[in-house]
C-alpha positions in Angstrom: 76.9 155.6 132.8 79.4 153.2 134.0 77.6 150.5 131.2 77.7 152.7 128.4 81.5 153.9 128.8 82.3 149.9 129.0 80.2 149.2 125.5 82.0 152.2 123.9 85.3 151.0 124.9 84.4 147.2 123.9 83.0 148.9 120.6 86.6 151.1 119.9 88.4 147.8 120.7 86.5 146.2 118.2 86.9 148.7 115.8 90.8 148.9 116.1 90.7 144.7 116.2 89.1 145.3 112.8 91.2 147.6 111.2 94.5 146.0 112.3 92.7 143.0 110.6 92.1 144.4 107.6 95.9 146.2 107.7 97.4 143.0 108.3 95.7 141.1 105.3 96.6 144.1 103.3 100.0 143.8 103.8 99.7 140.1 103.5 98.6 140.6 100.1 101.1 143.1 99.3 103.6 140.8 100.1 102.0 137.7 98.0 101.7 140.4 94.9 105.0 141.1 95.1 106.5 137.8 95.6 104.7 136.6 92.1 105.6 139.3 90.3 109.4 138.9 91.7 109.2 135.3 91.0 107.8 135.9 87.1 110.2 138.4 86.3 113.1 136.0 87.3 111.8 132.2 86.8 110.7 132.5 83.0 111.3 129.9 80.8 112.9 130.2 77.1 115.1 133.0 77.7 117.7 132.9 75.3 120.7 135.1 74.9 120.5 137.5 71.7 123.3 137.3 69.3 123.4 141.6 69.3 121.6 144.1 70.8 121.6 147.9 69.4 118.8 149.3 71.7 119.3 149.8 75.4 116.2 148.7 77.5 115.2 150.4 81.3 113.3 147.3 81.6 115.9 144.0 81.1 115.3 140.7 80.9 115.7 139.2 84.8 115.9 135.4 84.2 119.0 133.6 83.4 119.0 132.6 79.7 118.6 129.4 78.6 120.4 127.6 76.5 123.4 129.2 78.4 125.3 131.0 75.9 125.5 131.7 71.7 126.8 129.0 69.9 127.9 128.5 66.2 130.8 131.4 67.1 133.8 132.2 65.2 136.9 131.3 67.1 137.9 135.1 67.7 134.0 135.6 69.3 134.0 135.7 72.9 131.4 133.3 74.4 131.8 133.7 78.6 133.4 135.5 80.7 134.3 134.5 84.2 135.9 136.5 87.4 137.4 134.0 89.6 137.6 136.5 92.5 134.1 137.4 92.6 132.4 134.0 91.9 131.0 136.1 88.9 130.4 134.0 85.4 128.4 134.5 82.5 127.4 134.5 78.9 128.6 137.2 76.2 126.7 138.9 73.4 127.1 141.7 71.3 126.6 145.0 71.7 126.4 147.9 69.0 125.3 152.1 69.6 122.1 152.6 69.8 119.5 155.5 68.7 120.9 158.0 71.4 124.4 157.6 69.9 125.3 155.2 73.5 127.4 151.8 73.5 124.1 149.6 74.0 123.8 147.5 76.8 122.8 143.8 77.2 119.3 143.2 77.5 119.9 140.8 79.8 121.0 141.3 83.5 122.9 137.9 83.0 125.2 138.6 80.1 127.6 140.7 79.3 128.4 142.8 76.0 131.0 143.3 73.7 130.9 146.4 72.0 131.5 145.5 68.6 133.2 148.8 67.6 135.9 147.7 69.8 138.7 145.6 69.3 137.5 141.5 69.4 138.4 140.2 72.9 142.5 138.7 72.8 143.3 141.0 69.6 146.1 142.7 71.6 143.6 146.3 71.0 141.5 147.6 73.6 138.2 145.5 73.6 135.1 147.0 75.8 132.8 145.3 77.7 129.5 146.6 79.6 126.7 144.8 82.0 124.7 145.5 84.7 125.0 146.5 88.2 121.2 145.5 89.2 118.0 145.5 88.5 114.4 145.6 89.6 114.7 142.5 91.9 118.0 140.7 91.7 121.7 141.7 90.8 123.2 142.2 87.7 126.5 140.2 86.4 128.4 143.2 87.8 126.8 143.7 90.7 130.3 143.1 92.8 132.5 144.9 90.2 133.4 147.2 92.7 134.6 144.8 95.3 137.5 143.7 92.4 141.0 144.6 93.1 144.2 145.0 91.2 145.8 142.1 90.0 142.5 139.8 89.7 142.2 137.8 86.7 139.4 138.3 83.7 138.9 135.6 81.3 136.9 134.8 78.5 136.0 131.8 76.6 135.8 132.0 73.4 134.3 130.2 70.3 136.6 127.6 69.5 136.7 126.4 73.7 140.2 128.2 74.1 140.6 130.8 77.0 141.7 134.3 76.8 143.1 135.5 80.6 143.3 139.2 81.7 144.9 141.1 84.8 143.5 143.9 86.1 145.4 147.0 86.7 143.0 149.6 87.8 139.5 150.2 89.1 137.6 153.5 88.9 134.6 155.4 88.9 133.9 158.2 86.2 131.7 160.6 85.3 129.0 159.0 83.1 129.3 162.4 80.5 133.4 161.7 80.3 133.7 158.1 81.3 134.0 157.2 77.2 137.0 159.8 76.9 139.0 159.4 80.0 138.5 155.7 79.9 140.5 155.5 76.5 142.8 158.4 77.9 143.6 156.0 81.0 143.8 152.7 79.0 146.7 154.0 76.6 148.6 155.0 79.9 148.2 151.8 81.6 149.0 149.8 78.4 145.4 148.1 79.1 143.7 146.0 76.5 140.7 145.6 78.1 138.1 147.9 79.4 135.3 146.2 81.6 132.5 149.1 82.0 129.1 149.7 84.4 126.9 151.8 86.4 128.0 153.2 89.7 127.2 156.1 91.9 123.7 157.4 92.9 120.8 157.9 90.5 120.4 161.2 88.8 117.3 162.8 87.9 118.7 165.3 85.3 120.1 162.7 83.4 117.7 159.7 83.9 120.5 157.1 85.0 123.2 156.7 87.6 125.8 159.3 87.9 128.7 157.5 87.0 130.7 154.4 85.7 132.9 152.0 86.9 135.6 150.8 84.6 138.1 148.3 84.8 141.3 148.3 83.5 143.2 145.4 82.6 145.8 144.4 80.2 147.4 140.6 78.5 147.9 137.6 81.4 
């Protein structure tokens, strides 16, 4: 009796060897799937920037573009924008409404937009911009927006190679429903001329994107 409870304990030490085994190689493979698919999704080649986008995409594109930015812009067309304070840089493109009646955003988690129904970046009006937080696997180029404070400098460089400089006057976090109307309502009392706008707060399911915006105020340098 003593035999047989040793060859049933060897066989159930087996069996668990086995199935930790196959566990382990499962994960193993997991973890090789989801390193490829991580590694396509942000090591493509030929991404370029758009000149305008009027659809917003859940999926956007996770590779930096290459070439870096538009060229053949007016001089009044902004080409980068950079924030000093948060090591943050990157190209510009345009952004229109799209079908759901929204400001579009870039299709690219590297670029920021301009939405053209604003007023053109260094006009003296209040010009609007919008990127992402993050994405699937890697950070958008606002991904530390919310670690900006007052006073920071925005700039821009535009078509011709000149620079347009920015101070920022306010952060805050809105409502996405009311985050178009109080955001103009707080620009005109801060005097601010530009408006830098992206997601924030936790995801809701009701309305199928993050709860709210952050926007950044900031006026002329």
């Amino acid at each position: 009796m003593a035999r047989g409870r040793r060859i049933r304990t060897t066989r159930r030490r087996r069996l668990m060897t086995a199935t930790v085994l196959v566990v382990a190689v499962g994960l193993v493979g997991y973890g090789v799937s989801g390193y490829l698919e991580r590694r396509e999704a942000t090591h493509r080649s030929g991404v370029v920037v758009d000149p305008e986008v009027v659809t917003t995409t859940d999926d956007p594109e996770e590779t930096p573009p290459d070439p870096a930015c538009l060229s053949g812009l007016d001089a009044t067309e902004a080409r980068r924008i950079s924030l000093p304070s948060l090591d943050v840089e990157g190209c510009m493109q345009k952004v229109g409404i799209d079908p759901e009646g929204r400001v579009g955003a870039p299709n690219n988690l590297h670029v920021a937009g301009w939405f053209v129904d604003s007023a053109p970046i260094g006009s003296g009006g209040l010009s609007v911009v919008v990127g992402h937080q993050t994405g699937k696997y890697v950070g958008g180029i606002f991904d530390t927006l919310e670690s900006v404070s007052a006073g920071s400098v925005v700039s821009f460089e535009m078509g011709d190679g000149s620079t347009r400089d920015y101070r920022i006057v306010k952060v805050e976090s809105l409502p996405v429903l009311d985050t178009m109307t109080t955001m103009y309502q707080d620009a005109a009392a801060e005097g601010a001329t530009l408006a830098i706008i992206t997601c924030d707060g936790p995801f809701s399911q009701a309305l199928h994107q993050r709860a709210d915006r952050l926007v950044v105020l900031a006026v002329d340098a």
